[in-house]
TIPAKOL-409491 format. One record per atom (N, C-alpha, C, O): residue number from 1; z, x, y; residue in one letter. Coordinates in steps of 0.001 Angstrom, whole numbers, plus 500000, padded with zeros to 6 digits. Example, Ala and Ser with C-alpha at 12.3 -4.5 7.8 and 13.67 -1.06 7.14 Angstrom:
// TIPAKOL-409491
   num       zz       xx       yy   residuo
     1   507800   513190   494310         A
     1   507800   512300   495500         A
     1   507800   513200   496700         A
     1   508465   514236   496681         A
     2   507080   512850   497750         S
     2   507140   513670   498940         S
     2   507870   512900   500030         S
     2   508039   513409   501138         S
//
This chain:
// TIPAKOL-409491
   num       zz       xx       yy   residuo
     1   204566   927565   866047         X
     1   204341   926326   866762         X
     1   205320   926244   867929         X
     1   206508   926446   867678         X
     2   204979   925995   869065         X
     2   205331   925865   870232         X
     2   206097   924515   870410         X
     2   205485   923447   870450         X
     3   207545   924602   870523         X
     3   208531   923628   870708         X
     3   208238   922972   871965         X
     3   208073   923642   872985         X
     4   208141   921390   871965         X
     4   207890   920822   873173         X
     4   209296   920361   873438         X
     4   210000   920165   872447         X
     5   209998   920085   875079         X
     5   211341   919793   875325         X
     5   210874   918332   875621         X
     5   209704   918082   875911         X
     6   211880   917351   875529         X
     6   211691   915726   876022         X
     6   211598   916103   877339         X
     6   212114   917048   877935         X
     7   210682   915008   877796         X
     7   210752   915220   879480         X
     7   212258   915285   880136         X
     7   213328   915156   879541         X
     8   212051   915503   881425         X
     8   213467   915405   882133         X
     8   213673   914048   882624         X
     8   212661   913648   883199         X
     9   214749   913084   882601         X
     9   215231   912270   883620         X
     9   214557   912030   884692         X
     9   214427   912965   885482         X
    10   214114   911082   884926         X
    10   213628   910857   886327         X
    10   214747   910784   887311         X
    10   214708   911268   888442         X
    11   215753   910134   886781         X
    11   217131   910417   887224         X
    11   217979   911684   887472         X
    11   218842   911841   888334         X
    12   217577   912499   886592         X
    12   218254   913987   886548         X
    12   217618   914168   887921         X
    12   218463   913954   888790         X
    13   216410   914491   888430         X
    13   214996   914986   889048         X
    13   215243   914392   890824         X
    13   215184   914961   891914         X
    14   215564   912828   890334         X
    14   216036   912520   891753         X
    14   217456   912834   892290         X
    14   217671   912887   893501         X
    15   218388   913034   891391         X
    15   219648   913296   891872         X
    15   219702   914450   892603         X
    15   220163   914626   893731         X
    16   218880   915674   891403         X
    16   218710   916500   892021         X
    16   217995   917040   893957         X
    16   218332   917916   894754         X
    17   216936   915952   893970         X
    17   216389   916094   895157         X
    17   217327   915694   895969         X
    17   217255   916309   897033         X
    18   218238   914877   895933         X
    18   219396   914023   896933         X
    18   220620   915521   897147         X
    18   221052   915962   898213         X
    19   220858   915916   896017         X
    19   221691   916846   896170         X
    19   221666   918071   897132         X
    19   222514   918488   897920         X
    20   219753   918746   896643         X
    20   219203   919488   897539         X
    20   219229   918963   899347         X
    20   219896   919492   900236         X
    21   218520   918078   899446         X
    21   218607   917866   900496         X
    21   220215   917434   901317         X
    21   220349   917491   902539         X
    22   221135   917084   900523         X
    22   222465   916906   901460         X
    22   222727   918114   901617         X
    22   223039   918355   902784         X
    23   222740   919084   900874         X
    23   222955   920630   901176         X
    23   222585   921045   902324         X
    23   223258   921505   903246         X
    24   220874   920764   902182         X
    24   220257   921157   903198         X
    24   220713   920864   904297         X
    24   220904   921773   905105         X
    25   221013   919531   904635         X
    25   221401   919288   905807         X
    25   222786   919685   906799         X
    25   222951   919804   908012         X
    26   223757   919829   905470         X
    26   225404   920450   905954         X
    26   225267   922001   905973         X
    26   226280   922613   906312         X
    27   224609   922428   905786         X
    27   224767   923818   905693         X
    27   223337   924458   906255         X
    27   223208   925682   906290         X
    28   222550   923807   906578         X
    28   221278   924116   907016         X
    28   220204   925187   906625         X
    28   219345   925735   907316         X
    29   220651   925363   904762         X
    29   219585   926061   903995         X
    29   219726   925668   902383         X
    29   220548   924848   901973         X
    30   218941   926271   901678         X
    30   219133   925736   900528         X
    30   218004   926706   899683         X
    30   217011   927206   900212         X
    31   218370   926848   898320         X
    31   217458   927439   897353         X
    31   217107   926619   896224         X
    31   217732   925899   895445         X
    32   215765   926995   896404         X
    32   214575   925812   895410         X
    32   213688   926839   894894         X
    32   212999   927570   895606         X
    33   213748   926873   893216         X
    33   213401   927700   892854         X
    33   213206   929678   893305         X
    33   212258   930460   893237         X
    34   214120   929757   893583         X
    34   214590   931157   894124         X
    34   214072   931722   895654         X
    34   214190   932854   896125         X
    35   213548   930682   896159         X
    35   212861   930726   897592         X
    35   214285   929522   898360         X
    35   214651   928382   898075         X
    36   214758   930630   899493         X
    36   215231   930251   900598         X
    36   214754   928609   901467         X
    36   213562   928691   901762         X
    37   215234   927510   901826         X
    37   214289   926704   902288         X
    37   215443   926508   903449         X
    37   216638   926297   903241         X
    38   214780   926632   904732         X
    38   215987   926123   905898         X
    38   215307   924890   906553         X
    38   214278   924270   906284         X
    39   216319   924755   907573         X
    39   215726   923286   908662         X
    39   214804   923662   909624         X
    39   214086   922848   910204         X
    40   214786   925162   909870         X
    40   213826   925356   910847         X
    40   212500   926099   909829         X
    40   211493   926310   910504         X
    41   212413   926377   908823         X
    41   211396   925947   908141         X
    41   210471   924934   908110         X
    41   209297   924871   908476         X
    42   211574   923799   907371         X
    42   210878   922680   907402         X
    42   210232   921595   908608         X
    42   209356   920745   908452         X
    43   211219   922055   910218         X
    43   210682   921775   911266         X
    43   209337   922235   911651         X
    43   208465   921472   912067         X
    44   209191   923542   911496         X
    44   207752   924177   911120         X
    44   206556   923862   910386         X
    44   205519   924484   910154         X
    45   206916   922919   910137         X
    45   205841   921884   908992         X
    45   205472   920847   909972         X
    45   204337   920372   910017         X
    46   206247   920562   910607         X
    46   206805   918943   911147         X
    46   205398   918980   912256         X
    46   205140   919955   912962         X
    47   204779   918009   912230         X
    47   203540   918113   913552         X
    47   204100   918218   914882         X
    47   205330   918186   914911         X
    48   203398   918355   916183         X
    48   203672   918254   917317         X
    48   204489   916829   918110         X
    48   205508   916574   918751         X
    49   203471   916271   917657         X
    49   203846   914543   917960         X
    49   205303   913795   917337         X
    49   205835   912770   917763         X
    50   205849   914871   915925         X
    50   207369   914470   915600         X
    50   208173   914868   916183         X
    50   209153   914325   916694         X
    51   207659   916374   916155         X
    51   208736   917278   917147         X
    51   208951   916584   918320         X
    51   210063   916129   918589         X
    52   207787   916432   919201         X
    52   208209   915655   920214         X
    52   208709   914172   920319         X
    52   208993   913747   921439         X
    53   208803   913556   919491         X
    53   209290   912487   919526         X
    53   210187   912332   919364         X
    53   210651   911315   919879         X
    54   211009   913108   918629         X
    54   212584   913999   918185         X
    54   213199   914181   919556         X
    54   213991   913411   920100         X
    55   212701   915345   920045         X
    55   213214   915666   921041         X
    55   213544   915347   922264         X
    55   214426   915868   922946         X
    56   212168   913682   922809         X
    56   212015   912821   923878         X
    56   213468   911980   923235         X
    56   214298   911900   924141         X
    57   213933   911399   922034         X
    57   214592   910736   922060         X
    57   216322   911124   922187         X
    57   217331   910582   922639         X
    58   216025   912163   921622         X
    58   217381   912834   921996         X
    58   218051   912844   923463         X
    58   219281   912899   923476         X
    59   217371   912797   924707         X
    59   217350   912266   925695         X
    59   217897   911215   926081         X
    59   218646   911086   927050         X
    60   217526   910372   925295         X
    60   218045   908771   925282         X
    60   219016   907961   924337         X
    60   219680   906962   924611         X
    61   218894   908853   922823         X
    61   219578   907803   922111         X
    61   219927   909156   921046         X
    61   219053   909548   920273         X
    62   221215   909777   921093         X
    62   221327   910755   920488         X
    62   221812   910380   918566         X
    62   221828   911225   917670         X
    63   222032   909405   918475         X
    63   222536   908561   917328         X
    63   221025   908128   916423         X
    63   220737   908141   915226         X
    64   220356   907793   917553         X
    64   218701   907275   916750         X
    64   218054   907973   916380         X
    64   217466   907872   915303         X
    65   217932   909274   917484         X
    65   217426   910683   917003         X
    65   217648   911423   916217         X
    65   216741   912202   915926         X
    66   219090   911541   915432         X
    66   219855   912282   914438         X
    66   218976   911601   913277         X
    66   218231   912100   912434         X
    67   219362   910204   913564         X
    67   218314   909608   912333         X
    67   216899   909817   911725         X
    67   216467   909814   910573         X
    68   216358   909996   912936         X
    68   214673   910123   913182         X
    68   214816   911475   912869         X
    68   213760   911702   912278         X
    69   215437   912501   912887         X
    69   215189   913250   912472         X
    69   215558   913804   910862         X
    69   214674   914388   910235         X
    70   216263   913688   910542         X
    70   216778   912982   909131         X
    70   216018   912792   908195         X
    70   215840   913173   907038         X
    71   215511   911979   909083         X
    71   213849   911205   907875         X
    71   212875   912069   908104         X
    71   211995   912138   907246         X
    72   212784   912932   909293         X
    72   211062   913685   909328         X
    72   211812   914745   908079         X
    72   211254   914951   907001         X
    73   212644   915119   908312         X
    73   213206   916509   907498         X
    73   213286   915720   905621         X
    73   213169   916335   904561         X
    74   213458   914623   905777         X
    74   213882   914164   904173         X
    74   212231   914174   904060         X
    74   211775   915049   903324         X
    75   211221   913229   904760         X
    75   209959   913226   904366         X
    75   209298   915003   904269         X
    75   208282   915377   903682         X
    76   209903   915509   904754         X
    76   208726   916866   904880         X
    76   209326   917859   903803         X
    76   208839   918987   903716         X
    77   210284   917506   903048         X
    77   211068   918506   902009         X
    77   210820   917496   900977         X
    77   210047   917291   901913         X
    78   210692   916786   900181         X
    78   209598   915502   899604         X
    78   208676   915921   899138         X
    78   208383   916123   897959         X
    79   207869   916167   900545         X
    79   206187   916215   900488         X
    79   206171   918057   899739         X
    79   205570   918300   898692         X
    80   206825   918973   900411         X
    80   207081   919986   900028         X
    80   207341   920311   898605         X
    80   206735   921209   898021         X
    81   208522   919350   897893         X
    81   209181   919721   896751         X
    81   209254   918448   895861         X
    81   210157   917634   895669         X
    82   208202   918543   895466         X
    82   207699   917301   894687         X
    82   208531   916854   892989         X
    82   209392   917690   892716         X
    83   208474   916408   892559         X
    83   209092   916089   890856         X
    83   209010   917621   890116         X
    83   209932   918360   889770         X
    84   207375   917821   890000         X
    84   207379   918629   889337         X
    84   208120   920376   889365         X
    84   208517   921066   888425         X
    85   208071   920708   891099         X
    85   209172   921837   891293         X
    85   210232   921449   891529         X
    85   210916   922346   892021         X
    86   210873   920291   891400         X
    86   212073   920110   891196         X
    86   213093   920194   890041         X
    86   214294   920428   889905         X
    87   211656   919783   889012         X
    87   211864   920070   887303         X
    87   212000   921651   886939         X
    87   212821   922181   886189         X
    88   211155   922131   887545         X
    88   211074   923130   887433         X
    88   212535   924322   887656         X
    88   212966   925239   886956         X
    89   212972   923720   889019         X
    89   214359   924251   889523         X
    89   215372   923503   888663         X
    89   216373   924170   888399         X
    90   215347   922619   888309         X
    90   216395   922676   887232         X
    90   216393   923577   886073         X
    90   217481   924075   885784         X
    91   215406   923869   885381         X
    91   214980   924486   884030         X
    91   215506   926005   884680         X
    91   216474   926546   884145         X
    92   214859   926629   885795         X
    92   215393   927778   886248         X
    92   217015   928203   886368         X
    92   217591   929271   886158         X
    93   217422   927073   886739         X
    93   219114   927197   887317         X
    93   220037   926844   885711         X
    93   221242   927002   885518         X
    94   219103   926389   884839         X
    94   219748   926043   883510         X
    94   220363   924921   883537         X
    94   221360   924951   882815         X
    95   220144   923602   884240         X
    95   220446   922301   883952         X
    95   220070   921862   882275         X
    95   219054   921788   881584         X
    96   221527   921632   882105         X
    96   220796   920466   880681         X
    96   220598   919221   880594         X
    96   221100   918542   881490         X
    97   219767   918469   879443         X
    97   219807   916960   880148         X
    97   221051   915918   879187         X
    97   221264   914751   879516         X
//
C-alpha cells in the first residue's frame, strides 16, 4: 500500500515562491526544480506592449519603472511556477514540513 504524505503548507509553498523570486531578483537567476530560470528568460515571456512600457518609462521615472518591472517579472514567474511545481521543488531539494 502506497503511503500518502499530508499535503504541504500553503505557507511552506508561498514562502517558498517569495524566497525564489528575491533570489531571482539579487542575483538574477535561480533553480526551480533543476532547470536554470533567469530575468532574461522570464523577460522573454513578457509581451511586446510590457517590454515596451518598461522601457518608455524608464525614460521618465526610473524608480516607477524598477517597480513596473518587478511586478511584470513577479507576475510572469507566478504564472510560470505555479503551487504545484513549487511543491514539487521542495520535495526535490528535500524540504520537510
Amino acid at each position: 500500500m502506497k503511503r500518502s504524505n499530508p499535503p504541504m503548507p500553503e505557507s511552506t509553498i508561498l514562502d517558498c515562491k517569495d524566497d525564489l523570486f528575491a533570489e531571482l531578483t539579487v542575483t538574477g537567476s535561480v533553480y526551480v526544480n533543476g532547470d536554470e530560470v533567469t530575468v532574461h528568460d522570464l523577460l522573454e515571456m513578457a509581451d511586446d506592449d510590457n517590454k515596451n512600457n518598461v522601457i518608455a518609462m524608464q525614460l521618465v521615472d526610473t524608480i516607477e519603472s524598477k517597480a513596473a518591472l518587478i511586478e511584470m517579472l513577479r507576475a510572469l514567474f507566478l504564472s510560470e511556477y505555479d503551487d504545484e511545481a513549487i511543491e514539487k521543488h521542495l520535495i526535490d531539494e528535500g524540504e520537510s514540513l
